[in-house]
Structure formats: C-alpha cells, structure tokens
N, CA, C and O atoms as a GROMACS GRO file, in nm:
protein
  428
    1UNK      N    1  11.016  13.357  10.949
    1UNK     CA    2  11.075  13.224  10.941
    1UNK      C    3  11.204  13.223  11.021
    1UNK      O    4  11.280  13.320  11.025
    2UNK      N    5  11.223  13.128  11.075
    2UNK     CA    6  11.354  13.117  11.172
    2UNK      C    7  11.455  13.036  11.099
    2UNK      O    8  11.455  12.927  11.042
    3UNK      N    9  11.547  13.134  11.122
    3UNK     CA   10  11.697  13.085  11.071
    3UNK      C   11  11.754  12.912  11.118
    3UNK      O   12  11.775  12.820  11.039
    4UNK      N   13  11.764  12.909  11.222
    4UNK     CA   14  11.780  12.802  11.314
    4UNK      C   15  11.693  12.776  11.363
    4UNK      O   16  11.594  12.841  11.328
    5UNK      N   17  11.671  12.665  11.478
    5UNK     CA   18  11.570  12.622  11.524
    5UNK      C   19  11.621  12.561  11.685
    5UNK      O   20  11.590  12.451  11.730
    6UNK      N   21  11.716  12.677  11.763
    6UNK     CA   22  11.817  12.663  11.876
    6UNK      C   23  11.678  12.708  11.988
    6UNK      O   24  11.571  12.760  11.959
    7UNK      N   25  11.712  12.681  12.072
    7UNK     CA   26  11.629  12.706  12.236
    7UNK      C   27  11.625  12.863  12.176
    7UNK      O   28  11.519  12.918  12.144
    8UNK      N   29  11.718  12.908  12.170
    8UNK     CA   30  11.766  13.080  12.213
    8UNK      C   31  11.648  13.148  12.121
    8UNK      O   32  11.558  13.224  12.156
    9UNK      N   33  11.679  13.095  11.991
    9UNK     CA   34  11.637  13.120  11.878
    9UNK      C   35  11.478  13.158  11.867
    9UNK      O   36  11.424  13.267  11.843
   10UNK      N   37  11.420  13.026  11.895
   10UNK     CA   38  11.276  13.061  11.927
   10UNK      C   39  11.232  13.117  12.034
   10UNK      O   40  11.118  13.160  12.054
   11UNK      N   41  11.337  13.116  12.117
   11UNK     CA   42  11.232  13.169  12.277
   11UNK      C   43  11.250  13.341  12.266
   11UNK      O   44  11.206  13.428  12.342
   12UNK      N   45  11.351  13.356  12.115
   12UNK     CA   46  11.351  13.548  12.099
   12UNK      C   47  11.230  13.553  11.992
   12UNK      O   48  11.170  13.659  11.974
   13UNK      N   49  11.190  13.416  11.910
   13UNK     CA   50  11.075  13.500  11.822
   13UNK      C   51  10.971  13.479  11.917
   13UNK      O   52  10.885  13.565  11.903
   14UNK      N   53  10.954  13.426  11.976
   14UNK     CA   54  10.830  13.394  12.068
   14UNK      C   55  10.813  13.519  12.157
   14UNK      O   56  10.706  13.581  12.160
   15UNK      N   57  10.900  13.548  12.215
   15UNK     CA   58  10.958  13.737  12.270
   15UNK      C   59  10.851  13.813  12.179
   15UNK      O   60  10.752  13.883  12.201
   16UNK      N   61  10.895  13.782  12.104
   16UNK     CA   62  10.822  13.914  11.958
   16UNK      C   63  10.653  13.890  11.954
   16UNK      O   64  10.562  13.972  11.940
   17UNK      N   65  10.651  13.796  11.966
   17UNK     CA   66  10.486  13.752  11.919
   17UNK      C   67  10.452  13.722  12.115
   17UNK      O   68  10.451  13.610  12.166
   18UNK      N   69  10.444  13.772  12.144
   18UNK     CA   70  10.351  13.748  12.318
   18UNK      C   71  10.210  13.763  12.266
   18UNK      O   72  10.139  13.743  12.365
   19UNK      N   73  10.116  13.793  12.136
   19UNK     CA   74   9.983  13.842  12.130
   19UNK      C   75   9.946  13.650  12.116
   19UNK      O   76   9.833  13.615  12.149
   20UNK      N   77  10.038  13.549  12.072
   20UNK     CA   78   9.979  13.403  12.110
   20UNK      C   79   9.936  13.347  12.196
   20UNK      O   80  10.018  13.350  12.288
   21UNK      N   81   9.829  13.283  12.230
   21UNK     CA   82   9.764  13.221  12.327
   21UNK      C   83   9.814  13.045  12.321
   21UNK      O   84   9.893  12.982  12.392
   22UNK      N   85   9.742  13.009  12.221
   22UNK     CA   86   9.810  12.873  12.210
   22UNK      C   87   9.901  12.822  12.083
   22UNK      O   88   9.885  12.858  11.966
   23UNK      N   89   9.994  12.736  12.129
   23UNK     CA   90  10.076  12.718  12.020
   23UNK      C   91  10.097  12.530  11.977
   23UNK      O   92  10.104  12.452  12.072
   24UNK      N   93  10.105  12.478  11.842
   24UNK     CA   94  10.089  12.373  11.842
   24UNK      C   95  10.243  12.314  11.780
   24UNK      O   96  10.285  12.363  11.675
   25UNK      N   97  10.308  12.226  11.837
   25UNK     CA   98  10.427  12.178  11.828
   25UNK      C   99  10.460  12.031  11.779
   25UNK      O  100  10.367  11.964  11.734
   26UNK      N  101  10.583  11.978  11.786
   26UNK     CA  102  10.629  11.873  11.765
   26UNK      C  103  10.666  11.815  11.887
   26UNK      O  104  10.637  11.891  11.979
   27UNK      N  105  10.716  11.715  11.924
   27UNK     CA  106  10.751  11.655  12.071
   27UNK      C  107  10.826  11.709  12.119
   27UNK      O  108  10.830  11.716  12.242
   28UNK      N  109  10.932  11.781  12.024
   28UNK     CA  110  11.074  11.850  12.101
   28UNK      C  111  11.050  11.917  12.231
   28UNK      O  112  10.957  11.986  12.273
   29UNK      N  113  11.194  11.865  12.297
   29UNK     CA  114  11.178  11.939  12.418
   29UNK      C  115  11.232  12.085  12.417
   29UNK      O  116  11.184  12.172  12.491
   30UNK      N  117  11.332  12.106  12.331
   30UNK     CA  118  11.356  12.236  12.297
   30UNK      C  119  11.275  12.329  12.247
   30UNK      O  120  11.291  12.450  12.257
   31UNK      N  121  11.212  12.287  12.206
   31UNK     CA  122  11.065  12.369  12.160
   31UNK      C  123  11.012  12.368  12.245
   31UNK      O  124  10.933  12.461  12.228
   32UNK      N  125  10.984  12.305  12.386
   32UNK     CA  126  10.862  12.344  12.464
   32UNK      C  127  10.948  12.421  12.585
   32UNK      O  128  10.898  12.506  12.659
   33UNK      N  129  11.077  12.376  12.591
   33UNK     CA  130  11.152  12.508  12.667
   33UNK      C  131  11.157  12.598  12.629
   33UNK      O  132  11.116  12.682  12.709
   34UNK      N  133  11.200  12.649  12.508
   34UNK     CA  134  11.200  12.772  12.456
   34UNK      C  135  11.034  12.840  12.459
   34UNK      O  136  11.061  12.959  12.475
   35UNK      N  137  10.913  12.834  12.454
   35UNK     CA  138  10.821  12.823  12.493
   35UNK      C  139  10.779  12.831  12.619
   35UNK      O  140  10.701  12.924  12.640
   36UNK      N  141  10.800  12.776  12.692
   36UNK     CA  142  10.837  12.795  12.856
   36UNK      C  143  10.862  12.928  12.891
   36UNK      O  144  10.786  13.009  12.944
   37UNK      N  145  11.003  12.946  12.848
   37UNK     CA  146  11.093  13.038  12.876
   37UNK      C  147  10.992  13.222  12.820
   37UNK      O  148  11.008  13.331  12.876
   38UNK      N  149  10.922  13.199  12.728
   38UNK     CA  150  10.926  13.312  12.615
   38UNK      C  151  10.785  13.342  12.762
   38UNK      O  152  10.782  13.434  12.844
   39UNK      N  153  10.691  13.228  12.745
   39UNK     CA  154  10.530  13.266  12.809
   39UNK      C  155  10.500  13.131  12.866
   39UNK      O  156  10.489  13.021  12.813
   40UNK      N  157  10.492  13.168  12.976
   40UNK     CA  158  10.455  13.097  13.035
   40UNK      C  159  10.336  13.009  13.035
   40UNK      O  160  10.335  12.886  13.041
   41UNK      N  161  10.204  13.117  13.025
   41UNK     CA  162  10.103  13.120  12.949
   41UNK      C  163  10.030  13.076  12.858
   41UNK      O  164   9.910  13.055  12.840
   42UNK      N  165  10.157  13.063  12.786
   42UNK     CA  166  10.098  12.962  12.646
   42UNK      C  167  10.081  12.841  12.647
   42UNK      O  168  10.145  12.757  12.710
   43UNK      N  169   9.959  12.822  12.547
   43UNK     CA  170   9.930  12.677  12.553
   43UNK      C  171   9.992  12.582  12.470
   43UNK      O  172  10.000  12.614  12.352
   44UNK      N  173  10.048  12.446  12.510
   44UNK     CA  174  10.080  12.419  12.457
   44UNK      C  175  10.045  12.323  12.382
   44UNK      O  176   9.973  12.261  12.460
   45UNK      N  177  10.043  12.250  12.260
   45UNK     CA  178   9.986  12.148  12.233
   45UNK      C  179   9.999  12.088  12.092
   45UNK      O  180  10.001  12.156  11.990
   46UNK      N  181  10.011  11.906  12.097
   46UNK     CA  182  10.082  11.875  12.006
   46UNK      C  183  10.025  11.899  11.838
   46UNK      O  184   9.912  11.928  11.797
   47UNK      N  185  10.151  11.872  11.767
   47UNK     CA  186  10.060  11.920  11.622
   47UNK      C  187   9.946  11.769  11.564
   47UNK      O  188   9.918  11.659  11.610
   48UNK      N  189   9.918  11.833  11.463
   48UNK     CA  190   9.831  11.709  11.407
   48UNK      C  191   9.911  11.534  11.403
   48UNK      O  192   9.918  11.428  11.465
   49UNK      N  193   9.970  11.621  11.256
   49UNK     CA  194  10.046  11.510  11.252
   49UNK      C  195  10.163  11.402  11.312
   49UNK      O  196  10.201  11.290  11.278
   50UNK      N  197  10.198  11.494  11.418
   50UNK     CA  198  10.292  11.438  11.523
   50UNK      C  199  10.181  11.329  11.579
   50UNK      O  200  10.189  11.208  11.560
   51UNK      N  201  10.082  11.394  11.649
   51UNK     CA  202   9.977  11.318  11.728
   51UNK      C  203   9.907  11.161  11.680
   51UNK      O  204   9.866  11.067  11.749
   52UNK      N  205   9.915  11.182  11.524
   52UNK     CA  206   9.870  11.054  11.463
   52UNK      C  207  10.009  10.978  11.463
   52UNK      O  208  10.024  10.869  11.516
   53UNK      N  209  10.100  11.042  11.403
   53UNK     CA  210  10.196  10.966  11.433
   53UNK      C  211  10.271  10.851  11.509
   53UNK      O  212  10.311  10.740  11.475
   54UNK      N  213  10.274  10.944  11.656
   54UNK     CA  214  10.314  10.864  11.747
   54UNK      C  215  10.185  10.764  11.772
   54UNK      O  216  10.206  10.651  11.816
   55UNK      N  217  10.086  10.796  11.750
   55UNK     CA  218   9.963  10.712  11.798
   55UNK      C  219  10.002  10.573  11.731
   55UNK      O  220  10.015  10.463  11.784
   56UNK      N  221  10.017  10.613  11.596
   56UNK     CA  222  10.003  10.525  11.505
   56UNK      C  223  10.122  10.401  11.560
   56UNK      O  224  10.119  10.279  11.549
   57UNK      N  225  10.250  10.518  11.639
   57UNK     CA  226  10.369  10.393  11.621
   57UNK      C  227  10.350  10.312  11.755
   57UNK      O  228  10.380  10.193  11.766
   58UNK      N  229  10.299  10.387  11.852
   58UNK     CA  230  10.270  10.308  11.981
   58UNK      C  231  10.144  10.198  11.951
   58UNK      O  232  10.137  10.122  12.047
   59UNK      N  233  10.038  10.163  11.840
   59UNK     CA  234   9.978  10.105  11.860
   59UNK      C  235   9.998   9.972  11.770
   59UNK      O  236   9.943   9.862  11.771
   60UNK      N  237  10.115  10.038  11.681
   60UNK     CA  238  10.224   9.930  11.615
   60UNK      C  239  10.286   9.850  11.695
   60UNK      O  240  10.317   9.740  11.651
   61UNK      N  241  10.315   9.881  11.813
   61UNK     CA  242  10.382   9.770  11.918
   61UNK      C  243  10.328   9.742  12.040
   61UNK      O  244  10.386   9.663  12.114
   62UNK      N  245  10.202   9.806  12.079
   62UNK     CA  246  10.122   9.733  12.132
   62UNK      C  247   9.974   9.641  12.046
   62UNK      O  248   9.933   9.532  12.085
   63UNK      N  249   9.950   9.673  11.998
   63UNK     CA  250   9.834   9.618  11.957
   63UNK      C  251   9.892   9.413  11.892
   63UNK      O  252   9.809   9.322  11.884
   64UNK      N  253  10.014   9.399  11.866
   64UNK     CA  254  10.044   9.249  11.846
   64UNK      C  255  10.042   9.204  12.025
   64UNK      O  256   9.988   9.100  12.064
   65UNK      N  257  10.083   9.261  12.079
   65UNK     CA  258  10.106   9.177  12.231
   65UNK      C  259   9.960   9.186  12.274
   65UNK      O  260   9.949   9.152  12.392
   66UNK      N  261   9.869   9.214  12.232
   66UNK     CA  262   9.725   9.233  12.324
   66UNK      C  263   9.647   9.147  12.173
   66UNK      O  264   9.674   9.027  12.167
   67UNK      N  265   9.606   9.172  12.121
   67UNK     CA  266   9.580   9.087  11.994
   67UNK      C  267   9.600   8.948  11.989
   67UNK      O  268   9.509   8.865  12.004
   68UNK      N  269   9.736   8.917  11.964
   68UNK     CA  270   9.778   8.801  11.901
   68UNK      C  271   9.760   8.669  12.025
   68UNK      O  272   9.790   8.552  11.998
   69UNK      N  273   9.713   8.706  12.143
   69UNK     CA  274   9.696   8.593  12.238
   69UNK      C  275   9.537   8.574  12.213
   69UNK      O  276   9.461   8.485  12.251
   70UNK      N  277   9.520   8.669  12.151
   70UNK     CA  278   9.325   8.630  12.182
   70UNK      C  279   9.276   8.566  12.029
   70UNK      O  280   9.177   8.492  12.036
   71UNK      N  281   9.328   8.584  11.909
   71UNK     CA  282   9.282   8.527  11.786
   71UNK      C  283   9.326   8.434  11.760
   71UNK      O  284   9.449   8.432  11.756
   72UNK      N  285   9.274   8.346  11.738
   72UNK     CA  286   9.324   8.210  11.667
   72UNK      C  287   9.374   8.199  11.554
   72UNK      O  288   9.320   8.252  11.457
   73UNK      N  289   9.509   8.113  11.542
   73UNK     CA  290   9.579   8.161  11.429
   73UNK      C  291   9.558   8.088  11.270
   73UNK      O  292   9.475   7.997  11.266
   74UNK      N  293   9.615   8.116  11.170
   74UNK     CA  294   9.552   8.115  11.092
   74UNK      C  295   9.505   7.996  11.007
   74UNK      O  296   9.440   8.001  10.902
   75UNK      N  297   9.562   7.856  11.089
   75UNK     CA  298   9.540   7.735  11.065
   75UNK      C  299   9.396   7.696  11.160
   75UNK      O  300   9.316   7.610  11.124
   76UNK      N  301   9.384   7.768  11.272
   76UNK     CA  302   9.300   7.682  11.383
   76UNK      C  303   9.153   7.769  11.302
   76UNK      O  304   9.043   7.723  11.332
   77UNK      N  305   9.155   7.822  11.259
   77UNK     CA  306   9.026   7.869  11.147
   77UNK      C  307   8.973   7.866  11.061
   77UNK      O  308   8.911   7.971  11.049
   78UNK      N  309   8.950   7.781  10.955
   78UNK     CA  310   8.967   7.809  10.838
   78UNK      C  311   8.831   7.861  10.778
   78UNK      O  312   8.836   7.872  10.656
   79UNK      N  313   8.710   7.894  10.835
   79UNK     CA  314   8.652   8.024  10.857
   79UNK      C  315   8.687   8.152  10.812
   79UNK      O  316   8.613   8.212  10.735
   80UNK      N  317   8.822   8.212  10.866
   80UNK     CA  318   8.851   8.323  10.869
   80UNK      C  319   8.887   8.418  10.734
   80UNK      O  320   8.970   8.382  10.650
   81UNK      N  321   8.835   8.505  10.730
   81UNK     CA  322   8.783   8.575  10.592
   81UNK      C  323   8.958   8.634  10.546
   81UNK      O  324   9.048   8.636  10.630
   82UNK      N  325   8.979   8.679  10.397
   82UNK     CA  326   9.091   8.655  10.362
   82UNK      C  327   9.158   8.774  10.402
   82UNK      O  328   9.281   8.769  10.400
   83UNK      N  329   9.089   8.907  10.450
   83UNK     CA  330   9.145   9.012  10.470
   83UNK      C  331   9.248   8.991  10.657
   83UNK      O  332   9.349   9.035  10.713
   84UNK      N  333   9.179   8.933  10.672
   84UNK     CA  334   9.226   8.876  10.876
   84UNK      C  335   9.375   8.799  10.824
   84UNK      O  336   9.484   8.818  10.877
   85UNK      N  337   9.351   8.722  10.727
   85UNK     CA  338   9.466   8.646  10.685
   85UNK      C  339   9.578   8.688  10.626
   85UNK      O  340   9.686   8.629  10.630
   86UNK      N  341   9.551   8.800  10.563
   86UNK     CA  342   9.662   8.863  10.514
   86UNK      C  343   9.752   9.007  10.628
   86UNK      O  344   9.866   9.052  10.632
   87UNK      N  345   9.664   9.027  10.680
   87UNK     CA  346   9.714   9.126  10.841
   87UNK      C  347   9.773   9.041  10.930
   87UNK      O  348   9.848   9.095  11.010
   88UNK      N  349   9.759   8.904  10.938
   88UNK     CA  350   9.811   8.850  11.024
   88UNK      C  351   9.954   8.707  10.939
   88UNK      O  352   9.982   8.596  10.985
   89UNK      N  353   9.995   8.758  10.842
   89UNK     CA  354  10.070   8.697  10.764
   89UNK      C  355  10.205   8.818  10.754
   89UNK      O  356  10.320   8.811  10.710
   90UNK      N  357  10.133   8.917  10.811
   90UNK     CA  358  10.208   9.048  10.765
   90UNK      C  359  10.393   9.040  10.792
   90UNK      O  360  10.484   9.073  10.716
   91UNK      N  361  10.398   8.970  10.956
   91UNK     CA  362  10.521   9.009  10.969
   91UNK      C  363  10.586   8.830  10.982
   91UNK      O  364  10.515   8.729  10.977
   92UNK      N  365  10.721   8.835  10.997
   92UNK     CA  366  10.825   8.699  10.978
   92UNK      C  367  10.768   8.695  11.180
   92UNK      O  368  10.695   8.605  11.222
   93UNK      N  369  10.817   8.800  11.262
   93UNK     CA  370  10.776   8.766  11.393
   93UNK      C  371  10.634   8.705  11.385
   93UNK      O  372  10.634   8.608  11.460
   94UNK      N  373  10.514   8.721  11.327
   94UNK     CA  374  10.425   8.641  11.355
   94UNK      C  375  10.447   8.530  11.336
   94UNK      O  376  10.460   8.454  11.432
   95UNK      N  377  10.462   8.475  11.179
   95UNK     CA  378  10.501   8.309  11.161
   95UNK      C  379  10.577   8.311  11.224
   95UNK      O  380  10.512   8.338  11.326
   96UNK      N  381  10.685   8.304  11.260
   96UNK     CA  382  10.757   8.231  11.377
   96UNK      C  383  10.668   8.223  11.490
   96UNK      O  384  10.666   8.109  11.537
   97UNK      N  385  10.587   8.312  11.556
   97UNK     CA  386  10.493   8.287  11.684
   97UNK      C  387  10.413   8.146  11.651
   97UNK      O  388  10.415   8.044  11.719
   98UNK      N  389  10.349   8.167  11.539
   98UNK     CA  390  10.225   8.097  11.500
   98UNK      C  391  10.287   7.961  11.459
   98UNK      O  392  10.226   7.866  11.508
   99UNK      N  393  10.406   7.922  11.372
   99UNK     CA  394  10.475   7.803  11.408
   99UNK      C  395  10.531   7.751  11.500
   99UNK      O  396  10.554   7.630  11.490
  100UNK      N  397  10.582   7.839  11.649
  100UNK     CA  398  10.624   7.807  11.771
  100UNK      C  399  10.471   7.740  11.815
  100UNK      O  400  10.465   7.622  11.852
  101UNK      N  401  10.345   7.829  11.806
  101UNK     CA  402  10.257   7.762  11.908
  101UNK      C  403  10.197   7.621  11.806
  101UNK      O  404  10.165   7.528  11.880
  102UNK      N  405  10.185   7.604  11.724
  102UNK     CA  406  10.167   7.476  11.638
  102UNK      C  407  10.239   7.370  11.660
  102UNK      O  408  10.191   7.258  11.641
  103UNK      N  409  10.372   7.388  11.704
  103UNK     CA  410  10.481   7.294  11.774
  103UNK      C  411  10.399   7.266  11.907
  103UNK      O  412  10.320   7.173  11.921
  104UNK      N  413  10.426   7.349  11.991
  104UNK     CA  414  10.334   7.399  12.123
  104UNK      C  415  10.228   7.257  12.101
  104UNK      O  416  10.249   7.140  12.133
  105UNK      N  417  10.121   7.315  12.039
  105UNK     CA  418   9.974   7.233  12.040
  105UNK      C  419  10.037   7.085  12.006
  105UNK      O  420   9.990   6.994  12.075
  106UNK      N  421  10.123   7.053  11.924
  106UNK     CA  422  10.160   6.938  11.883
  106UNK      C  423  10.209   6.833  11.966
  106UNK      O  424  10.169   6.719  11.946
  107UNK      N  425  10.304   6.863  12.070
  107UNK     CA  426  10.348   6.841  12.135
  107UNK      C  427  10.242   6.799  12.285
  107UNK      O  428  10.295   6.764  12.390
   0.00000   0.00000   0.00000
C-alpha cells in the first residue's frame, strides 16, 4: 500500500513490480506519468468505475442538446406515456426551454 500517492512515489513502487503487464487506473495524469516513467511497456487502461463514470457525466450534458430538439414536448403530446413525462420534467432548465418554445409557437 502506498503511503502517498506523489509521481515519485508510485513510479518507485512500480520500479518494484516490473513483472506487470497491464495496469488499470483513474484519469490522473500523475498516475499515468509515474507509469510512463516506471515502464514504458505497460498497459495502460482506465478503471471500471472511472469509465462508467465519466460516460455517465458526458452523456448527462450531451444527450439534452441532441434529444430535446427532436421530442415533442410535453404539452404537444398527450399520448406520451407517464415515464417520458417524468424524465423530461426532471430539470428547472427544461421547463424554462419548454415554456420559452410554447411562447415561441404562440407567438
């Protein structure tokens, strides 16, 4: 277990262990320098949960800008089943969108 978690730090336990081939990390860049530095060799690659993570947060702020121009909102439907209605009630930035374009159409 490492005391700290400094460039120096890991790139001396990584020294110690050269029998690794691949190693699975967090985004840090200090971690993939120190890594760098120790083997060149090694593979690198992100951990699980980092990977869902960031997935998860990048598709948190793209998926409203690619989405929300193509569904009709939640007045122009009333069709639309209650689970669609409550995902798209989710945030204050939507109603405000969805009352801006209702002005919009009104007008």
């Amino acid at each position: 277990m490492l005391k700290e978690f400094s460039t120096e730090a890991v790139t001396q336990w990584m020294n110690g262990h050269q029998n690794i081939k691949i190693i699975s990390r967090d985004g840090s860049l200090k971690f993939k320098q120190a890594i760098k530095e120790a083997n060149h060799a090694m593979i690198q690659v992100t951990d699980r949960w980092h990977l869902i993570h960031n997935l998860n947060e990048r598709m948190d702020r793209i998926l409203p800008k690619i989405v929300d121009a193509r569904i009709p909102g939640k007045d122009d439907d009333p069709s639309m089943n209650q689970e669609f209605k409550s995902v798209s009630e989710k945030s204050k930035r939507e109603q405000q969108k969805e009352q801006l374009m209702r002005q919009v159409k009104n007008l």
